[in-house]
C-alpha angles and dihedrals in degrees: 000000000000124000098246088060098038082056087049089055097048098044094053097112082050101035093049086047096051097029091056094046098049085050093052096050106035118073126191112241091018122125121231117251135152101286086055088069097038082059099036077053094063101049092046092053082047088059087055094242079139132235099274090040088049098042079054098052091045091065096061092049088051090041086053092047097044089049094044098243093123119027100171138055099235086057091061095072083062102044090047088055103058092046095055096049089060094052086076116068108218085221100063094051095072129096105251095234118208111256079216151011113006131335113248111206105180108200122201141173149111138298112279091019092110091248107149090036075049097053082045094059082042100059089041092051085056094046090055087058102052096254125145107239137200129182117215100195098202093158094101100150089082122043086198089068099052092052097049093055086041084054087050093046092065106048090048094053104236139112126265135202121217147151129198119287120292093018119146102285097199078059090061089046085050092045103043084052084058094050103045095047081041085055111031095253113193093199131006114207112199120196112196126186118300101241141176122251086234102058101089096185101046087046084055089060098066099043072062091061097050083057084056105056092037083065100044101045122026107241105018153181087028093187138017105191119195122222112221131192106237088200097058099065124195090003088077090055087055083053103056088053095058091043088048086059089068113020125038087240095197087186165019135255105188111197137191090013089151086065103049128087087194099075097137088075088092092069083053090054093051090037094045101022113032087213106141108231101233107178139009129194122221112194136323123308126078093250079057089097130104126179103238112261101176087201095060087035102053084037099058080039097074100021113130 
């Protein structure tokens, strides 16, 4: 299955919600006027691109409408669209790979996210691709987390660093850098505690263990990549704002993208934010990871 049409899968609860409403609101024939944007207004809010990402993306239709670039309304889907692909740099959705030594990917988030299942995509993205990979398991407030990456880690087929629960997790971050320069790591994974945004101490602790890993391994961490709920809309924007205050979050992980109706939530991050989405995840299993391409993506959006 192509990416184009695994996006299309995934994106069935958005796409129907958008699909249905474009279709609703532009008619063939019809010329645009003013009521064709209060009601292109309302589906766009429905699809969760949010009311400051939608106010922004109306003006270019109207733009469009005022200069004489678009006349009727069935003309508006496609000019959106474009609109909305260039609004991703091909540049800034690339890994930033280490010129040597490993490359550190530091993944936060907060509980429920999908964050370790996440870091486990993650590693088994990198294996595919020949890649040399290590787990540093820094979440140590919960033992469940550690188990389950150790479960992952296994079935992806790659080493982890822990330590018992409640450890220091700043002393994992420091021992996983060892590990993966000791043993010629292509790419080091840290999972850190899933915390909430409001927990200002607990957020405090991982920009320590950013510290930590900017000692240990010039460079790093190269990325810190934010996981972020598809199905909770424009709360997860609200979260990467909070994470952003304490740690220099360079990307996206979007999860559970193939549950949410709100999909459209991932034009708002790139529009508020100016945080590339670098990866989604689209169902269960560990294959269930795509790099984020915006044109496959937009495309399978408003696909019928």
């Amino acid at each position: 299955m192509g990416l184009f049409d695994r996006f299309k899968k995934s994106l069935a609860k958005t796409r129907d919600r958008i699909s249905t409403g474009f279709k609703s609101v532009l008619r063939i024939g019809q010329k645009i006027d003013q009521d064709t944007i209060t009601r292109l207004e309302v589906v766009m809010l429905e699809a969760d691109f949010g009311p400051t990402t939608t106010a922004q993306l109306l003006k270019v239709v109207q733009a469009g409408w005022k200069s004489g670039s678009i006349t009727e309304e069935q003309e508006i889907q496609d000019y959106l669209k474009r609109h909305i692909i260039d609004m991703w740099p091909e540049s800034d959705r690339e890994i930033r790979m280490a010129e040597s030594g490993p490359t550190v990917v530091l993944v936060t988030g907060i509980n429920g996210s999908g964050k370790t299942t996440s870091v486990a995509k993650l590693g088994h993205h990198f294996v595919k691709q020949g890649k040399k990979v290590i787990l540093g398991a820094c979440d140590t407030f919960r033992a469940a987390a550690v188990e389950q990456l150790t479960i992952w880690s296994d079935r992806v087929g790659v080493q982890i660093v822990k330590h018992d629960q409640g450890a220091d997790p700043g002393a994992v971050a420091y021992d996983a850098c060892e590990a993966a320069v000791a043993r010629k790591a292509d790419i080091l994974l840290i999972d850190t505690a899933g915390r909430l945004h409001t927990q200002d101490p607990l957020m405090r602790e991982l920009g320590k263990i950013q510290k930590v890993v900017e000692r240990k391994i010039p460079g790093a961490p190269h990325e810190v990549l934010i996981v972020l709920d598809a199905t909770i809309g424009q709360n997860a924007i609200n979260q990467a704002r909070q994470f952003g205050a304490h740690v220099n979050v360079s990307g996206v992980f979007l999860s559970k993208l193939d549950g949410s109706a709100k999909g459209g939530v991932i034009v708002g991050i790139r529009d508020q934010l100016d945080i590339p989405v670098k990866f989604v995840g689209l169902g269960e299993t560990m294959a269930d990871i795509a790099p984020f391409d915006p044109s496959a993506f937009i495309e399978a959006l408003f696909a019928e």
